[in-house]
C-alpha positions as CSV (number, residue, x, y, z in Angstrom):
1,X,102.3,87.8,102.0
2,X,101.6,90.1,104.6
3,X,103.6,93.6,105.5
4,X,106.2,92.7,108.2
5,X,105.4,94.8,112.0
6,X,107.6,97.5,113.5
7,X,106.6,97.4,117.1
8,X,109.0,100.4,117.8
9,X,107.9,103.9,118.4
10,X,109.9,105.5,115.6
11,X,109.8,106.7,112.0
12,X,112.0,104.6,109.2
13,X,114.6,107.3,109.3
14,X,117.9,108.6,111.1
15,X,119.1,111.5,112.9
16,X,120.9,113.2,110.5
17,X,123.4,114.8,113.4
18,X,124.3,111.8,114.2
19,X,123.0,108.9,112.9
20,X,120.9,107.9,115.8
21,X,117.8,105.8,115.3
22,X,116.5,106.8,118.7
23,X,114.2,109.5,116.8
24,X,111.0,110.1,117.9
25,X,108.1,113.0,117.2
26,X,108.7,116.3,118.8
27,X,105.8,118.7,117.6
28,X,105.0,120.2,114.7
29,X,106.3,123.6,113.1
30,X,103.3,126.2,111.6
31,X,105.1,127.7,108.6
32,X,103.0,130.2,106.0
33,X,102.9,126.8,103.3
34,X,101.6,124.5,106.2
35,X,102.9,122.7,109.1
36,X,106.4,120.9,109.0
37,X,106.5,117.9,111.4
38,X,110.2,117.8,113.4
39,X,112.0,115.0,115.1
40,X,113.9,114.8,118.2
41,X,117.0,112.1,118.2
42,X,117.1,110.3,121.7
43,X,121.3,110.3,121.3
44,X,122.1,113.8,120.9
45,X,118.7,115.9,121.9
46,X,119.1,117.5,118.9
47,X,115.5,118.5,117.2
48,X,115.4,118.1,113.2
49,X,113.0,118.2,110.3
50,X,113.2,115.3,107.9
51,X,112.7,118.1,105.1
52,X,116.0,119.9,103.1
53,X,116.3,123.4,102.8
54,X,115.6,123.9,99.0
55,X,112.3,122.6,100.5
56,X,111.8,125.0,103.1
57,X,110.7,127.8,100.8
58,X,108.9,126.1,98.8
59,X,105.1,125.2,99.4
60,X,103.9,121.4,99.7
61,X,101.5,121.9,96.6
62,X,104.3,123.2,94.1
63,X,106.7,120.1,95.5
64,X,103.7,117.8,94.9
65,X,102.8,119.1,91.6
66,X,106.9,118.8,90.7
67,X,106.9,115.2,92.0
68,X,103.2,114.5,90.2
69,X,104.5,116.2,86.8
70,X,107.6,113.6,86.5
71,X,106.1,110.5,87.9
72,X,103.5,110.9,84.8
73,X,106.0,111.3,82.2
74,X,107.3,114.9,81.8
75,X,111.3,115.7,81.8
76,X,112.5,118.0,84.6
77,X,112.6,120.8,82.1
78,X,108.9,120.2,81.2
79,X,108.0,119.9,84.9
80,X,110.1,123.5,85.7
81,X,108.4,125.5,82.9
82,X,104.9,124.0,83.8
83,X,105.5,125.1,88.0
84,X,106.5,128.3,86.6
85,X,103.9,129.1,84.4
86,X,101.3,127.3,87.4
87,X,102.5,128.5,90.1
88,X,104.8,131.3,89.2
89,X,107.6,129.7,91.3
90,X,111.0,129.0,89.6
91,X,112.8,125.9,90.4
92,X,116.1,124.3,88.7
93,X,116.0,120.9,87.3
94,X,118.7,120.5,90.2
95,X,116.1,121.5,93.0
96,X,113.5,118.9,90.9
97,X,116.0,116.5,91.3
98,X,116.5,116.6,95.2
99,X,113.2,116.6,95.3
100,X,112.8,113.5,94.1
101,X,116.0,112.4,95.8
102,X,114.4,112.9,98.7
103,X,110.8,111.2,98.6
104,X,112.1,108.3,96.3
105,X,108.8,108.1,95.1
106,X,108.6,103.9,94.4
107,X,107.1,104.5,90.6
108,X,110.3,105.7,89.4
109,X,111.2,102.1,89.0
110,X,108.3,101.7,86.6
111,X,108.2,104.7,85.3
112,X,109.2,103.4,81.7
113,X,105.6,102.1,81.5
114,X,104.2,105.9,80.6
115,X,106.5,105.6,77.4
116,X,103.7,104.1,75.2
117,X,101.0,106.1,76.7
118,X,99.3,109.4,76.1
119,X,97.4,110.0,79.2
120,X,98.5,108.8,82.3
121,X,95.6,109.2,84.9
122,X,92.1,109.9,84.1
123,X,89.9,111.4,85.9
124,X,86.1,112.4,86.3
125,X,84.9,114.5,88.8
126,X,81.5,113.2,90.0
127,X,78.8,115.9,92.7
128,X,76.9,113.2,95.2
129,X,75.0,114.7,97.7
130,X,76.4,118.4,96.8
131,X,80.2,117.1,97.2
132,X,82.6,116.8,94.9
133,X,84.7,112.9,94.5
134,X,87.5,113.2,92.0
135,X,87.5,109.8,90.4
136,X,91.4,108.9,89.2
137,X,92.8,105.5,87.5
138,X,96.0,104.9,86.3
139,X,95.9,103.7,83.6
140,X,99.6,102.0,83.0
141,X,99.0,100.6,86.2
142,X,95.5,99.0,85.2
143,X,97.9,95.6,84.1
144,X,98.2,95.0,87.5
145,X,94.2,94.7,87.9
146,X,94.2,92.0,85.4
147,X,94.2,89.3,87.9
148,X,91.6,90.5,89.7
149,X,88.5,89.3,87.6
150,X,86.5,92.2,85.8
151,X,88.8,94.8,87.8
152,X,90.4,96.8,84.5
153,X,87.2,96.5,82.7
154,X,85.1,98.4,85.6
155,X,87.6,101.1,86.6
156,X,87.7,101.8,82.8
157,X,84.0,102.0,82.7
158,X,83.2,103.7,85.8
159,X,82.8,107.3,84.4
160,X,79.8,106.2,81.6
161,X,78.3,103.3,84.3
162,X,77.7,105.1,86.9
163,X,73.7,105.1,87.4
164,X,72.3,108.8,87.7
165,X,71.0,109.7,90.9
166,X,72.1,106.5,92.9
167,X,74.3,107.9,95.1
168,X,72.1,110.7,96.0
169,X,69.3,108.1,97.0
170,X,71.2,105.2,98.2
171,X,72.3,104.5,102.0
172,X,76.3,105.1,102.3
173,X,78.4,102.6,103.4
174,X,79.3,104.5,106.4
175,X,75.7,104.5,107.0
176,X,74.9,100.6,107.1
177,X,73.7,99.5,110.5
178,X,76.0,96.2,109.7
179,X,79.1,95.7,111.9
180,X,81.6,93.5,111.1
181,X,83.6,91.8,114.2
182,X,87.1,92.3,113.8
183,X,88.6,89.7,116.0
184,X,91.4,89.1,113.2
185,X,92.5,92.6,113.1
186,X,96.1,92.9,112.9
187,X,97.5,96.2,114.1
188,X,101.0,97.6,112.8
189,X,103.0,100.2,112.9
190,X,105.6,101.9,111.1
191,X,105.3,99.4,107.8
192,X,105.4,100.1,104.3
193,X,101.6,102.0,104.4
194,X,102.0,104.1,107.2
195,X,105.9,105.0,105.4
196,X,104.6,106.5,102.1
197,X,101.5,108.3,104.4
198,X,104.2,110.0,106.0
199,X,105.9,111.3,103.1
200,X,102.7,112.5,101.4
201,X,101.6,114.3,104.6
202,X,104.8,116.3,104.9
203,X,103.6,118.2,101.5
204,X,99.8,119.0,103.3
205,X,100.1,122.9,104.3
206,X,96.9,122.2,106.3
207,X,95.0,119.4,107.7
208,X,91.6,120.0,104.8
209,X,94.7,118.6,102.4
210,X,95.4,115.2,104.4
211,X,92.9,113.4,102.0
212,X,93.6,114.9,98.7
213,X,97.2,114.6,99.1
214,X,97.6,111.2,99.8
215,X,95.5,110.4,97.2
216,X,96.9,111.8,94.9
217,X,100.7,111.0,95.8
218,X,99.6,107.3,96.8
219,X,98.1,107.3,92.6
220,X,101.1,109.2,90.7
221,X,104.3,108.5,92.9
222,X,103.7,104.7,94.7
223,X,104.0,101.6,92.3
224,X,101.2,99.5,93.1
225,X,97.7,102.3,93.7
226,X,95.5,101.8,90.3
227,X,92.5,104.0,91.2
228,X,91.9,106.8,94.2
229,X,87.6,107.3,94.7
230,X,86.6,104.8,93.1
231,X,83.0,105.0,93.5
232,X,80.9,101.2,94.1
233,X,77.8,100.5,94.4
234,X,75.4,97.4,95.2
235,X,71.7,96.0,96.2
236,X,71.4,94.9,99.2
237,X,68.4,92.7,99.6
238,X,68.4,92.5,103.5
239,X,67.5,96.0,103.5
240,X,65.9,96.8,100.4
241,X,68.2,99.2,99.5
242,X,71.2,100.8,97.5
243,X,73.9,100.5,99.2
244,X,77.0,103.5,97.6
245,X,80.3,104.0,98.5
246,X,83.6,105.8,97.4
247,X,87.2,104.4,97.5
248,X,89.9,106.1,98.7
249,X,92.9,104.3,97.3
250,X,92.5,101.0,95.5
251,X,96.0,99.5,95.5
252,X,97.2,96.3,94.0
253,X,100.1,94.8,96.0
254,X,101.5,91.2,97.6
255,X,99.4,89.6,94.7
256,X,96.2,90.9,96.9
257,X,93.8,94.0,95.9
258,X,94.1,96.2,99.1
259,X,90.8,98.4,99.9
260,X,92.8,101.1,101.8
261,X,90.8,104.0,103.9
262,X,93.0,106.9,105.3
263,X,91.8,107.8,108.9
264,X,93.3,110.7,110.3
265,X,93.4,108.7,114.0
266,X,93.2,105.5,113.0
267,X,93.9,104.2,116.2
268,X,90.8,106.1,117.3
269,X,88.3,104.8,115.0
270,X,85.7,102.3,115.9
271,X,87.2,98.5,114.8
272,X,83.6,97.3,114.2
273,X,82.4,100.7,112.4
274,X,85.1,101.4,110.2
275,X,85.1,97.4,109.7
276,X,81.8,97.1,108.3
277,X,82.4,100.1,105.6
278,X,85.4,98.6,104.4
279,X,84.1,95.2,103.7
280,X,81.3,96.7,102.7
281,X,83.3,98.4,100.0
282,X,84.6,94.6,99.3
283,X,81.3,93.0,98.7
284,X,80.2,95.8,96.4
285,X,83.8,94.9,94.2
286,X,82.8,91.3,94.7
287,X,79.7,92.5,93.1
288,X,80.2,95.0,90.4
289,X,83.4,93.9,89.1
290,X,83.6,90.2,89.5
291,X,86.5,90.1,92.3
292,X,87.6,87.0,94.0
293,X,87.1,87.8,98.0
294,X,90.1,85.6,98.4
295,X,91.9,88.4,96.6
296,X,91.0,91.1,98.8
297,X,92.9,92.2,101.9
298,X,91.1,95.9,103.4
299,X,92.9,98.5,106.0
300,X,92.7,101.6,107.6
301,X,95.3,104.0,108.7
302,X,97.5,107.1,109.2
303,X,101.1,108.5,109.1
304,X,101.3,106.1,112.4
305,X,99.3,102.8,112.6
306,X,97.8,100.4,109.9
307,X,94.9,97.9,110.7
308,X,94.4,95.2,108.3
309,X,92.0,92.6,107.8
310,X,90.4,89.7,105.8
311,X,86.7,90.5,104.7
């Protein structure tokens, strides 16, 4: 099953004046917590901000943190007490509340799965090449990997299996001279990817954040994302060498394991480029955990467009 297109120019929202969906992007707003993207409704000319004014004064970390906090298990007055104490910010369990009113983070539905678990995510931070990949899995959401082969068992394993010093000597995905020809490459925009992008952008105060943030509200507030930088690995033969990678969200949804890459301008990127290090990122799952390439579906995308493909 594959996400349905939106060929119209326009977020999955109304004007909130009126109730126009003749909304498109009119600029962003520089605040001193980040930059706040507005609207402009086609109907009335009236420009808007998607965001509620309890948000307004409150910085796109703390509301991310707040929305992190509850999605992995803790009450409202747990996650108040802990911003407090964190980030020395006071917020109501009402204010929590619209919070989550308004991003109606998908997990919620699920979020009875936490009850028999301790830890929610685990992480492992991992240093190749003098930077810093923060390796995350949820872990009530591993049943969904079960399908995929050897998936649950390798995610689990990945902070004790990962060879020393492979990733410092081995040729990066983004570094392969392979190209893959993506003639089957179905562009979309506005779907269900480029939707929750969206929502997690709106809590980035700056664009160093873009990748960290959807990360991690892709892994603690969507449904179906198991694992955020998962890092693979593989021998290629062709070239004699090691060839590494890293993840950026590994989601399990439509029955298929989607290999996702966030691209700021993913209209931008090179089709054949970006291509090649995504199916290169499905080989090495092929590879290390025992996937079904059948099973795999990869894309690339922003707050705007979605490319998806077959490897």
């Amino acid at each position: 099953m594959s996400p349905r297109a939106d060929t119209t120019d326009r977020p999955a929202m109304r004007c909130p004046l009126c109730g126009g969906e003749k909304v498109i992007r009119a600029g962003r707003r520089q605040l001193v917590e980040g930059y706040r993207q507005l609207w402009r409704c086609h109907e009335c000319g009236k420009r808007f901000s998607k965001l509620e004014r309890g948000d307004k004064r409150t910085p796109g970390n703390v509301v991310l943190m707040g929305l992190t906090l509850w999605c992995e298990g803790y009450s409202l007055e747990e996650t108040a007490f802990i911003l407090s104490n964190k980030y020395k910010v006071r917020r109501s369990r009402a204010c929590i509340s619209k919070w989550l009113a308004d991003f109606e983070p998908s997990y919620r539905a699920i979020r009875r799965l936490n009850e028999t678990r301790r830890t929610v995510v685990r992480n492992h931070l991992f240093n190749h090449r003098g930077l810093s990949y923060e390796y995350q899995v949820h872990l009530p959401k591993l049943q969904f990997a079960k399908k995929f082969g050897g998936l649950t068992g390798f995610l689990e394993s990945i902070p004790d299996s990962v060879p020393a010093g492979v990733f410092d000597n081995g040729l990066r995905c983004s570094e392969h001279p392979a190209e893959f020809p993506l003639h089957h490459a179905r562009h979309q925009r506005w779907n269900w990817l480029t939707t929750q992008a969206s929502q997690a952008l709106r809590l980035a105060r700056h664009n160093r954040e873009r990748h960290a943030v959807i990360e991690r509200y892709f892994l603690s507030c969507d449904r179906n994302t198991v694992a955020t930088e998962v890092p693979v690995w593989f021998y290629d033969k062709r070239l004699g060498a090691t060839v590494t990678g890293h993840i950026d969200v590994l989601m399990a949804n439509f029955g298929k394991l989607w290999v996702l890459d966030y691209k700021p301008r993913a209209a931008k990127e090179n089709p054949a480029k970006v291509g090649a290090q995504l199916a290169l990122y499905a080989q090495a799952l092929v590879y290390r955990a025992g996937v079904n390439q059948q099973d795999i579906r990869c894309a690339w995308f922003d707050d705007r467009d979605c490319f998806t493909f077959a490897p």
